[in-house]
RODO-2510 file (C-alpha; in nm, 4 decimals, decimal comma):
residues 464
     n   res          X          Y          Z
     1     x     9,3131     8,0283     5,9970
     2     x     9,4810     8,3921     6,1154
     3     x     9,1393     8,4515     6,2962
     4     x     9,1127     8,1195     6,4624
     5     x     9,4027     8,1776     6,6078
     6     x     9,3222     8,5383     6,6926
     7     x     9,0071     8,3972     6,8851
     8     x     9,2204     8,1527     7,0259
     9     x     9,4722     8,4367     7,1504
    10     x     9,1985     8,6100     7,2814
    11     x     9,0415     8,3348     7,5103
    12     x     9,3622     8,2955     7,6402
    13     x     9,3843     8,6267     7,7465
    14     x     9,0649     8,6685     7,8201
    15     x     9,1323     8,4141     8,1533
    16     x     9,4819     8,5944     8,2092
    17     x     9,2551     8,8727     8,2593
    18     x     9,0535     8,7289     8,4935
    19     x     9,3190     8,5994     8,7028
    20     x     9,5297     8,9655     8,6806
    21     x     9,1739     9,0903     8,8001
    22     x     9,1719     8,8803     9,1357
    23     x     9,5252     8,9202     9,2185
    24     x     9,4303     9,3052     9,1797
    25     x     9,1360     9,2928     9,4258
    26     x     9,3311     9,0747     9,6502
    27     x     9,6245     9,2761     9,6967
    28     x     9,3790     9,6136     9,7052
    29     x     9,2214     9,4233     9,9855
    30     x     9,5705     9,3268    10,1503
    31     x     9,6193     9,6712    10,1275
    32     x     9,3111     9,8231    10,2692
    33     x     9,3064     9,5752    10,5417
    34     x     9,6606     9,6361    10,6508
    35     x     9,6173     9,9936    10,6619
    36     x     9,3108    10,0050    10,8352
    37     x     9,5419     9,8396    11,1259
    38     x     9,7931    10,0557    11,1001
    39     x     9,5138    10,3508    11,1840
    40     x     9,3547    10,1401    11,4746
    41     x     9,6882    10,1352    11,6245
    42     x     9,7612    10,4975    11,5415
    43     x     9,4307    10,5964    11,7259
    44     x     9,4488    10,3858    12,0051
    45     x     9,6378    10,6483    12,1661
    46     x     9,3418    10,9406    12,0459
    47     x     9,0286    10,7292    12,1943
    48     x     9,1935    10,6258    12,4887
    49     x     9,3126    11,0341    12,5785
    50     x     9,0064    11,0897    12,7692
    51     x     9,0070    10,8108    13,0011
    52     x     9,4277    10,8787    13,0426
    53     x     9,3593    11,2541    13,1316
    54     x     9,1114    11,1287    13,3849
    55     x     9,3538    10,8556    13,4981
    56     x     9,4828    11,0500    13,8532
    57     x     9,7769    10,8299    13,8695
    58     x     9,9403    10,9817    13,5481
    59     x     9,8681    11,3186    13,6361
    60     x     9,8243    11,4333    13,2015
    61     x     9,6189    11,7465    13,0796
    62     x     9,5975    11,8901    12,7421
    63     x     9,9356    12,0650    12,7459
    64     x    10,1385    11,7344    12,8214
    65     x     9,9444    11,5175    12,5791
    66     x     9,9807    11,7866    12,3288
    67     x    10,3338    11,7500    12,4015
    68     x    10,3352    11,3406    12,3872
    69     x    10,1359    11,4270    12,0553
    70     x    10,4619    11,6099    11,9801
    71     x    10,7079    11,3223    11,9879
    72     x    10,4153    11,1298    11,7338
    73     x    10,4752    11,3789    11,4805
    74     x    10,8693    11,3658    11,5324
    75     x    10,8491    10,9947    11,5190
    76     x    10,6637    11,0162    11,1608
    77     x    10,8928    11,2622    11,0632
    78     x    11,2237    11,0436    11,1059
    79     x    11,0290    10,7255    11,0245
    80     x    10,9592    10,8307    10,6135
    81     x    11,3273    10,9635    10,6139
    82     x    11,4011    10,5984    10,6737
    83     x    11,1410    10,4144    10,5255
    84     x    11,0840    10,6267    10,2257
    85     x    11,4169    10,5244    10,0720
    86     x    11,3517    10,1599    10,2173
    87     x    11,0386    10,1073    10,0702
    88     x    11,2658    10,1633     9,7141
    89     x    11,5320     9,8851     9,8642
    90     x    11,3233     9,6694    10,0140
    91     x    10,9735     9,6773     9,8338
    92     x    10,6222     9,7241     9,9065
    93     x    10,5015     9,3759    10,0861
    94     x    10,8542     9,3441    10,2900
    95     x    10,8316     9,7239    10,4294
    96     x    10,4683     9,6613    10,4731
    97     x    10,5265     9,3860    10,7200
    98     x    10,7865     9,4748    10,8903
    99     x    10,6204     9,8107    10,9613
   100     x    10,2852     9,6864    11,0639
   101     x    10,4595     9,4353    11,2956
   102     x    10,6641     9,6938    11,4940
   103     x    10,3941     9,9183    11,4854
   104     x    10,1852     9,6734    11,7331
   105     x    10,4962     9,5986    11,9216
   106     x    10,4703     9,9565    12,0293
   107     x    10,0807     9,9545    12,1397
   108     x    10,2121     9,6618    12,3715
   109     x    10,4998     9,8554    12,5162
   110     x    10,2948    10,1944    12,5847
   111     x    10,0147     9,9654    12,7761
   112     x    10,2897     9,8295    12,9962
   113     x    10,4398    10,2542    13,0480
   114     x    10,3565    10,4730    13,3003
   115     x    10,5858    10,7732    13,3144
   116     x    10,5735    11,0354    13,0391
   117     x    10,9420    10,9679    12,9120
   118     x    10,8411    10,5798    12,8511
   119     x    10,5297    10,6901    12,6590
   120     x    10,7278    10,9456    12,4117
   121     x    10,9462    10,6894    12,3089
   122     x    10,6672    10,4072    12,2738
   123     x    10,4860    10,6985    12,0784
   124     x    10,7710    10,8047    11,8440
   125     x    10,8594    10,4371    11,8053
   126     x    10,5336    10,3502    11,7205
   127     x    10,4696    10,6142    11,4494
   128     x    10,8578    10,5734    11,3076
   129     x    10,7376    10,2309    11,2374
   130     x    10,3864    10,3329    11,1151
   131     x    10,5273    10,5633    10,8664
   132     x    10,6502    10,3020    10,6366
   133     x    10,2895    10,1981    10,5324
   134     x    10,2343    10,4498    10,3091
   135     x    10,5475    10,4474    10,0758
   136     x    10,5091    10,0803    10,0790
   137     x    10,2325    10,1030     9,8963
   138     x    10,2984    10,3323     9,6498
   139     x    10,5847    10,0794     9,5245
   140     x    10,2726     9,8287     9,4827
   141     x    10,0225    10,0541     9,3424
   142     x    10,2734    10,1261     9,0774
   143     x    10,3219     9,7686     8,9575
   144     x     9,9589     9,6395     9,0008
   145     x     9,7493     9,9488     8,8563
   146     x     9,7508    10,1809     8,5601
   147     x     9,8297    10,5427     8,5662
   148     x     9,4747    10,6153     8,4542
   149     x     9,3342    10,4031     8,7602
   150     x     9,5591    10,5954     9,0508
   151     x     9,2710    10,8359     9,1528
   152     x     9,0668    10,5733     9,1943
   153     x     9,3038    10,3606     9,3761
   154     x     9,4439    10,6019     9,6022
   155     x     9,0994    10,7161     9,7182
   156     x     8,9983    10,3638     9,8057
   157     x     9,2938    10,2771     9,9733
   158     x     9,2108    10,6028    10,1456
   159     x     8,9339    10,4975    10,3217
   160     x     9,0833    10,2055    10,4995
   161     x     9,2663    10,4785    10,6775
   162     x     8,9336    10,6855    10,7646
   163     x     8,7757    10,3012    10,8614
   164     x     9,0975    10,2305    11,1093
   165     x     9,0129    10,5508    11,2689
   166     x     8,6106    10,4917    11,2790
   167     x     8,6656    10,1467    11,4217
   168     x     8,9443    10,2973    11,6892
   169     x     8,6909    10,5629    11,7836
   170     x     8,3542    10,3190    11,7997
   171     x     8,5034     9,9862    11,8944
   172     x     8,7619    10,0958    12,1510
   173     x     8,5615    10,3904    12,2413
   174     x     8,3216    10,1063    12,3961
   175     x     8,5744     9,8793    12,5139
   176     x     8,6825    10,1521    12,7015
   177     x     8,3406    10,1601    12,9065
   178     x     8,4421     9,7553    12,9460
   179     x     8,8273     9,7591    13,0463
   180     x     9,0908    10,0397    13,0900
   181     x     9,3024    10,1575    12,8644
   182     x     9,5666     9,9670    12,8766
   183     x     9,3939     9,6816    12,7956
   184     x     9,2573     9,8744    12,4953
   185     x     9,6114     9,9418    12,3493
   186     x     9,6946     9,5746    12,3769
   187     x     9,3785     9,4627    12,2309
   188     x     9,4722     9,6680    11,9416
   189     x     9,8202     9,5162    11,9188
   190     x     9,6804     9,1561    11,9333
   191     x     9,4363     9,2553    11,6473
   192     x     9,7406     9,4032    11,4569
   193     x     9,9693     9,0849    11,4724
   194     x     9,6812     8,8663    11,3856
   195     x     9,6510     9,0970    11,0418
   196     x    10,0424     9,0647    10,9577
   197     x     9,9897     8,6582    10,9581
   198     x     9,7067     8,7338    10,7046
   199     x     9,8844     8,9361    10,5090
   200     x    10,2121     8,7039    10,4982
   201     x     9,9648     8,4982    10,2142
   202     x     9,7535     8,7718    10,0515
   203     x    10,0250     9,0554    10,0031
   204     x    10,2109     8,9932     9,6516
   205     x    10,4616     9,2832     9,5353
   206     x    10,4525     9,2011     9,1452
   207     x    10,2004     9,0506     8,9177
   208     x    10,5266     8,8051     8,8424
   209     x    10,5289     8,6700     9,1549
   210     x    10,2123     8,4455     9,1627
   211     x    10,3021     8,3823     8,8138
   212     x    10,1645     8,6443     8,5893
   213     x    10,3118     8,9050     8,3418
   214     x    10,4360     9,2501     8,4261
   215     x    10,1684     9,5315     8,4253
   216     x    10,3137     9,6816     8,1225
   217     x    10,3453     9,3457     7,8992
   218     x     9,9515     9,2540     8,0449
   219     x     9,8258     9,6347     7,9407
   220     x    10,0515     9,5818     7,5886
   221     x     9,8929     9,2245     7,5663
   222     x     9,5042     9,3876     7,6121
   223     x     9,5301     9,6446     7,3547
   224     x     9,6915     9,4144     7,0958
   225     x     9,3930     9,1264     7,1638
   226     x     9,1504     9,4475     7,0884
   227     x     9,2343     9,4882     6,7464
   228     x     9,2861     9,3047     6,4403
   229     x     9,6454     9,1344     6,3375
   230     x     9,7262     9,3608     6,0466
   231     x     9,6257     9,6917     6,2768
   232     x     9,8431     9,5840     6,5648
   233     x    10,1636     9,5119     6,4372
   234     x    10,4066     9,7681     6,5737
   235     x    10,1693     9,9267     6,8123
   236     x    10,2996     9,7826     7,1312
   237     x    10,3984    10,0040     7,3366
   238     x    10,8057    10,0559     7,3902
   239     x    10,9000    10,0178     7,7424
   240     x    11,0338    10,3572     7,8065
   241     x    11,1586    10,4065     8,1583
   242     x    11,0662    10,6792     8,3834
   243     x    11,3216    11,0242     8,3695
   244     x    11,4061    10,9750     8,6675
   245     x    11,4574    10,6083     8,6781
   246     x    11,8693    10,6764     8,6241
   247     x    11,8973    10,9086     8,8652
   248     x    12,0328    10,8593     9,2367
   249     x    11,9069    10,9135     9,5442
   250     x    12,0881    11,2541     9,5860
   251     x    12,0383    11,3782     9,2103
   252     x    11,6732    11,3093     9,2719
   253     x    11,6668    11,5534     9,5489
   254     x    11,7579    11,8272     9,2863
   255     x    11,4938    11,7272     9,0396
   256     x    11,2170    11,7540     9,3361
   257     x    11,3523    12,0852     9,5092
   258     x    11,3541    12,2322     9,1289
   259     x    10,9667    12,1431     9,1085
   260     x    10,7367    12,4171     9,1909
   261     x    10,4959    12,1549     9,2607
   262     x    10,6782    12,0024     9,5004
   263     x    10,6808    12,2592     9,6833
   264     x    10,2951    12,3610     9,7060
   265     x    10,2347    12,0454     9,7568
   266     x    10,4740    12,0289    10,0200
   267     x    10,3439    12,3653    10,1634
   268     x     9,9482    12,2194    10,0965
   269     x    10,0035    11,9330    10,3406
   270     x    10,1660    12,0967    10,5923
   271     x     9,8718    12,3021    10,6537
   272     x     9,5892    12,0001    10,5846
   273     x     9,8244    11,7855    10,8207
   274     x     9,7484    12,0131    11,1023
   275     x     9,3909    12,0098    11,0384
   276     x     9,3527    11,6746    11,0311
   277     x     9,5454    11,6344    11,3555
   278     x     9,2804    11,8400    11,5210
   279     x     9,1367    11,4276    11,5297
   280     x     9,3943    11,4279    11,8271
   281     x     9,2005    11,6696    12,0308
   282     x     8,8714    11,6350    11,9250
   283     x     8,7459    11,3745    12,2120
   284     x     8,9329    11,6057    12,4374
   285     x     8,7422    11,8923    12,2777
   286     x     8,3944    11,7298    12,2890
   287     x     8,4441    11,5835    12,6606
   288     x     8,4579    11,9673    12,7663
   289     x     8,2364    12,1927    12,5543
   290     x     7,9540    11,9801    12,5755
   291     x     8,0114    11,7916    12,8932
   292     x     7,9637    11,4919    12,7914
   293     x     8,1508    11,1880    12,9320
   294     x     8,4994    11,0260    12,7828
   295     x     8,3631    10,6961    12,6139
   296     x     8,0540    10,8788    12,4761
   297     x     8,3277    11,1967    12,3313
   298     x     8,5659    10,9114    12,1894
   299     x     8,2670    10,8113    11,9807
   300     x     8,1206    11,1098    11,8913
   301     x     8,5062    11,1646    11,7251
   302     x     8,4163    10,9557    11,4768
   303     x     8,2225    11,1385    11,2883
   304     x     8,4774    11,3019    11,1165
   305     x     8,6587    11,0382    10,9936
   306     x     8,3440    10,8913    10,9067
   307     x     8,2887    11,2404    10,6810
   308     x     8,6322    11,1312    10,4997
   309     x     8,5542    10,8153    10,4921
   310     x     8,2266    10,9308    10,2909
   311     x     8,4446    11,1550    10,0496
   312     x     8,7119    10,9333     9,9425
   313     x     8,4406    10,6820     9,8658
   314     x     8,2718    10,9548     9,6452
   315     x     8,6152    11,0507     9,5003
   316     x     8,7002    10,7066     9,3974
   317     x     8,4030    10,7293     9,1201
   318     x     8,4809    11,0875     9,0078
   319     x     8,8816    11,1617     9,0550
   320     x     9,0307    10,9921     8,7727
   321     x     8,6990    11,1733     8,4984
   322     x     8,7667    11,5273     8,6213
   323     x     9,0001    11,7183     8,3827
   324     x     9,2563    11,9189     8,6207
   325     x     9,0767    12,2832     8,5511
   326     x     8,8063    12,0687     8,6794
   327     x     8,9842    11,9324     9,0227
   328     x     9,1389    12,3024     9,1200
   329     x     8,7381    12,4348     9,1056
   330     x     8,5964    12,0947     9,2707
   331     x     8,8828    12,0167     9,5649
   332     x     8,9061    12,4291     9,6031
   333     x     8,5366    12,4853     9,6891
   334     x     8,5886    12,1623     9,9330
   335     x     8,8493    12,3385    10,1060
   336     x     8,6840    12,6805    10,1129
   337     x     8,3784    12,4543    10,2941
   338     x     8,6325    12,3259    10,5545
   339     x     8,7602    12,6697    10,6483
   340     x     8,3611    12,7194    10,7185
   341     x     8,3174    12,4508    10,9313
   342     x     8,5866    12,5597    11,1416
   343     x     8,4118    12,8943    11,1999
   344     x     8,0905    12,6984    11,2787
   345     x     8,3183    12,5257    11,5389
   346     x     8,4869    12,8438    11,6960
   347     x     8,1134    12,9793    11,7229
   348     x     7,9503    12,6819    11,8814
   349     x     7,8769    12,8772    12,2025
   350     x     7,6044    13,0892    11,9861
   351     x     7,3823    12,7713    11,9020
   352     x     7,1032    12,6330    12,1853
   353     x     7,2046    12,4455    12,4494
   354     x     7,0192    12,1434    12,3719
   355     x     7,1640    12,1540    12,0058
   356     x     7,5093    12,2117    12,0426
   357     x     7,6141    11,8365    12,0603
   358     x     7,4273    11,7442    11,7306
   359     x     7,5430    12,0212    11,5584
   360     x     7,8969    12,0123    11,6848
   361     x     7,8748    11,6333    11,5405
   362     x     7,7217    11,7625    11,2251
   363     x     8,0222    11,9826    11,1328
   364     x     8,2963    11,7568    11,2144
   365     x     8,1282    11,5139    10,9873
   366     x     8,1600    11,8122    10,7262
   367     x     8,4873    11,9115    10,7934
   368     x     8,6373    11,5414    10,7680
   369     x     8,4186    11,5415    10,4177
   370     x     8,5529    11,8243    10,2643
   371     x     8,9453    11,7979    10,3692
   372     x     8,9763    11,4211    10,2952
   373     x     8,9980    11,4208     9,9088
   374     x     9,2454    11,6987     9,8627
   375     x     9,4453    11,5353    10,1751
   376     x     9,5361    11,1924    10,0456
   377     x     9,5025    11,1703     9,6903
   378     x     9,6629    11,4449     9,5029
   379     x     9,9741    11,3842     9,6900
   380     x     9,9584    11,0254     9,6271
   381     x     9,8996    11,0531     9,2777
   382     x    10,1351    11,3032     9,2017
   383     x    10,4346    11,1022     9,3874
   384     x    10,3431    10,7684     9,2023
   385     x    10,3611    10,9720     8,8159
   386     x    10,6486    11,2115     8,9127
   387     x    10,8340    11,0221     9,1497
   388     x    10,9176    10,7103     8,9074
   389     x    11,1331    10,4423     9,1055
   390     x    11,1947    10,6626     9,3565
   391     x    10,8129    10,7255     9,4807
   392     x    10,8906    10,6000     9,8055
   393     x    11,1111    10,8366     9,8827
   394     x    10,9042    11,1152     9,7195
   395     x    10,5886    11,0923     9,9119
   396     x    10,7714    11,0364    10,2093
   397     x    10,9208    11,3500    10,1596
   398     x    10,5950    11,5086    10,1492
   399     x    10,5116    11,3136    10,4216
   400     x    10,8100    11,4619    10,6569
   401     x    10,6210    11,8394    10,5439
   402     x    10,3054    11,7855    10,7301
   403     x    10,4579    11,6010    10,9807
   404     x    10,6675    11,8895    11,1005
   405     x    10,3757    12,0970    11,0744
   406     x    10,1828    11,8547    11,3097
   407     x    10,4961    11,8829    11,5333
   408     x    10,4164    12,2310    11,6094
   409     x    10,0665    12,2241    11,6021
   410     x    10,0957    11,8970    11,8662
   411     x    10,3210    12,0736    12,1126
   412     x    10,1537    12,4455    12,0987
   413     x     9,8365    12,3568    12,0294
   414     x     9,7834    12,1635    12,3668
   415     x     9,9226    12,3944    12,5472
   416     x     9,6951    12,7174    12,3892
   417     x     9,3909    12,4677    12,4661
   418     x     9,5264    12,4630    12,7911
   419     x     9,6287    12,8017    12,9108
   420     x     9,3710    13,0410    12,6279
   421     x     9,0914    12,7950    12,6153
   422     x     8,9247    12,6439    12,2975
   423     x     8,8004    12,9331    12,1411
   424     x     9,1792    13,1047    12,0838
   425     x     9,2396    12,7313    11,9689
   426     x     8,9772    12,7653    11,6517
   427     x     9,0506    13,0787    11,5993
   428     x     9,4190    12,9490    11,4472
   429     x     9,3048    12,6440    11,3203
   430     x     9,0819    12,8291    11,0514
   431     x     9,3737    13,0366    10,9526
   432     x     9,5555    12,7365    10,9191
   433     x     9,2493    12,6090    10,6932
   434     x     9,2141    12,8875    10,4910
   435     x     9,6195    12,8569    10,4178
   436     x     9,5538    12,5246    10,3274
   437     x     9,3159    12,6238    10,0304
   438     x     9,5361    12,8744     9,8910
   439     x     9,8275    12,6187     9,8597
   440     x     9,6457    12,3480     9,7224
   441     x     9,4839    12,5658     9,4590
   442     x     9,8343    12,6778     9,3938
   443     x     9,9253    12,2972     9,3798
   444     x     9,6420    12,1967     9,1204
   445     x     9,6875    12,5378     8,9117
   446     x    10,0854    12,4138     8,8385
   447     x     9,9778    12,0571     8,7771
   448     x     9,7257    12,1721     8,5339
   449     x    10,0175    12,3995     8,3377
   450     x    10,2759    12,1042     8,3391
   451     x    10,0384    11,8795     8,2209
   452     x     9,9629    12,1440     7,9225
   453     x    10,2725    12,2429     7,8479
   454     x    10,4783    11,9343     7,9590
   455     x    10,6591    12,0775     8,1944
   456     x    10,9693    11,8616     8,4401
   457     x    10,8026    11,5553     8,3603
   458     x    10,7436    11,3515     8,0221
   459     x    10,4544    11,3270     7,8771
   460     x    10,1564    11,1362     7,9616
   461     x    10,1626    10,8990     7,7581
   462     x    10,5259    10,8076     7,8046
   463     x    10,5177    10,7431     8,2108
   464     x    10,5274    10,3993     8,3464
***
C-alpha cells in the first residue's frame, strides 16, 4: 500500500517536473531574447559610428565620439544606482520591461538628433535605461534555478548579449549599405518594442505565478520522491534565509565594502570593462588600419563578439564542474591569452600587407574568446550567492565599477586615438589587460579561501 502510493507520489511529480522544466526554458528564452535586444540597441550606436564620422553634416571624429561614448558609460553608471535597488522593489519581469521599453524609446530619439548635446542625452538615457536588464535578471535567475546550475545559466544568458552585438554588427552593418543611419537606429527600436509585446506573455518572475511551487519546496519535493518513505522523513531541507536577507539597504553596504572580494571583483571589472569597450572603437579601428570601407569594418567587428559568443557557449558545459583551484588556473591562462592578443594588435603593422585584415580578424575573434568567461560570469555568480535579496543591488554595484572605468577609457581613449594614433592606443589597452588578470586571479584566489574556510558568507549548503 505505502509503495503504491509512493509510485503514485512520484508520477505526480514526475509531470510537475516536466512542467517546472518548460517554464524554465521559457523564461531562459524570455531572457535570452530580451537581452539580445537590449545589445542590438546598445550597438546600434557602435555599427552605425563609421557611417556618422563620415556623415559631413555632423562634423564627429574619434575624439568627440569618444566623448559621446563618455556620457554612455555615465548613463550606465547612474542607471544600476537606480535600477539595482529597483530590480529588489520592483522584480525581475517588471524592471525588465520597463527597461527594454525605454531603452528603444531612446534609439528613436537619437535617429531624430543632430547636434552633439541631443545625442549625449539620448545616449545616457538610453544606457540609464539599459542598465536595468541585468539586475533584473539576477532576481529571476534566483527563483527559477539552483545554486549548482548558476554557471551554467549565467554563461548562457551570456551569449544573448554576445548574439545582440553579432546581429547589430552583421545585420545593421548591411542595412547600413541599404539606408542611413538613422533609419538603422529606428529599425532597431521597432525590433525592440516588438520583443517587449513578446515578452509581456513569456516573462514569469516566480515558479508561483503560472501556478507552480517555489524553487525550494520543488528541489525539497525531488529529493524526497528519490528515496524511500522511511529514509526521507526529516530530510527536507529547512528554509533558512540568506544572512543578509534582514539586513537594509544601507547595512548591506557595510557587509559588501567589508568583503575583500568585493573589491577584486570590483577592481577585475573595471579593467575587463575597458577592454571590452574597445568593441566601441573597433569598426573605427578597422576602417583605418586596413582601409577598408565603413559597412565592410562594422562587420568585420563582429568577430569578437562572435569569439565570446563561442566561450560562454563552451563555459556553459564546463563552469559549474570546475572546482575553484581549477577556475583561477583555467579563467587566468584565458586572461594571460587576451593580454597577447592585444600585443598581436599593437604589432599589426609587422604582418604582410595582404594578411593584415585576416589576421587582425583572427585576433579579435581571440581576444573576445578569452575575456568573455571571466567577464560575465564570475561576477554574476558571485552577486546571486553573496548578494541574497539584495543581488540587484549588488551586481549593480559592480556594475557602476566598470562603468566608471569605461567612462575614462570612452572620453581619453578617443581622444589618444585621435591626437597619438592607434599604436599609443594598444599600447595602454594591454596594460589595462594585463591589470585585468592580476585582479581576477586575486578575485578567484579569495573565493577559493572563503569557500574553504567559510569565510563572510554561510556555507554552501545553507544559501538559498
Amino acid at each position: 500500500m505505502i509503495r503504491d502510493k509512493l509510485l503514485s507520489a512520484r508520477e505526480s511529480l514526475s509531470g510537475l517536473e516536466g512542467r517546472f522544466a518548460r517554464w524554465q526554458i521559457t523564461v531562459l528564452a524570455s531572457m535570452y531574447v530580451g537581452y539580445a535586444a537590449f545589445m542590438v540597441c546598445r550597438n546600434t550606436l557602435i555599427a552605425s559610428s563609421a557611417q556618422m564620422m563620415e556623415d559631413p553634416a555632423l562634423g564627429m571624429d574619434k575624439e568627440s565620439f569618444g566623448h559621446l561614448m563618455s556620457w554612455h558609460s555615465a548613463g550606465a553608471i547612474m542607471g544600476k544606482l537606480v535600477t539595482g535597488p529597483g530590480a529588489d522593489w520592483l522584480g525581475g519581469r517588471r524592471m525588465f520591461l520597463i527597461a527594454l521599453s525605454l531603452t528603444a524609446m531612446a534609439n528613436v530619439g537619437f535617429a531624430f538628433s543632430s547636434t552633439f548635446i541631443a545625442f549625449a542625452a539620448f545616449n545616457f538615457f538610453g544606457q540609464f535605461a539599459k542598465s536595468g536588464g541585468w539586475p533584473a535578471m539576477t532576481k529571476m535567475v534566483s527563483s527559477w534555478y539552483e545554486e549548482s546550475r548558476y554557471g551554467q545559466v549565467w554563461s548562457i544568458i551570456s551569449t544573448s548579449s554576445r548574439v545582440g552585438t553579432i546581429l547589430a554588427g552583421l545585420v545593421l552593418g548591411y542595412l547600413l549599405s541599404l539606408i542611413d543611419w538613422r533609419g538603422v537606429f529606428v529599425f532597431s527600436a521597432v525590433s525592440t518594442f516588438g520583443v517587449v509585446a513578446l515578452l509581456w506573455f513569456y516573462m514569469k518572475d516566480h515558479p508561483q505565478d503560472v501556478g507552480l511551487s517555489s524553487l525550494k519546496v520543488h528541489c525539497d519535493s525531488k529529493r524526497l520522491a528519490a528515496t524511500s518513505v522511511s529514509s526521507t522523513e526529516g530530510t527536507v531541507a529547512s528554509d533558512t534565509p540568506h544572512p543578509f536577507d534582514s539586513l537594509t539597504l544601507w547595512q548591506v553596504c557595510g557587509q559588501f565594502v567589508r568583503s575583500g572580494r568585493f573589491w577584486s571583483i570590483g577592481f577585475s571589472i573595471v579593467f575587463l570593462t575597458i577592454v571590452m569597450d574597445f568593441l566601441t572603437f573597433i569598426p573605427i579601428y578597422l576602417s583605418e588600419s586596413l582601409n577598408i570601407s565603413a559597412s565592410k569594418a562594422s562587420m568585420a567587428g563582429s568577430a569578437f563578439p562572435a569569439g565570446m559568443f563561442t566561450a560562454l557557449v563552451l563555459t556553459s558545459f564546463f563552469y559549474d564542474r570546475l572546482s575553484k583551484r581549477q577556475l583561477v588556473i583555467v579563467l587566468g591562462g584565458l586572461l594571460a591569452t587576451s593580454s597577447i592578443c592585444v600585443l598581436a594588435l599593437w604589432n599589426l603593422d609587422m604582418i604582410a600587407t595582404s594578411l593584415r585584415t585576416p589576421a587582425a580578424i583572427a585576433t579579435i575573434f581571440l581576444l573576445g574568446l578569452t575575456i568573455s568567461p571571466a567577464y560575465y560570469v564570475p561576477m554574476s555568480v558571485f552577486s546571486v550567492s553573496f548578494g541574497g535579496k539584495h543581488s540587484g543591488f549588488l551586481v549593480s554595484l559592480i556594475d557602476v565599477f566598470g562603468y566608471s572605468g569605461a567612462l575614462l577609457f570612452n572620453f581619453f581613449g578617443g581622444s589618444i586615438a585621435e591626437h597619438y594614433g592607434w599604436s599609443v592606443f594598444l599600447s595602454g589597452l594591454l596594460t589595462i589587460t594585463v591589470s585585468a588578470t592580476v585582479c581576477m586571479v586575486t578575485f578567484l584566489s579569495l573565493d577559493r579561501k572563503c569557500e574553504k574556510i567559510q569565510l563572510d558568507v554561510v556555507p554552501r549548503s545553507d544559501r538559498r
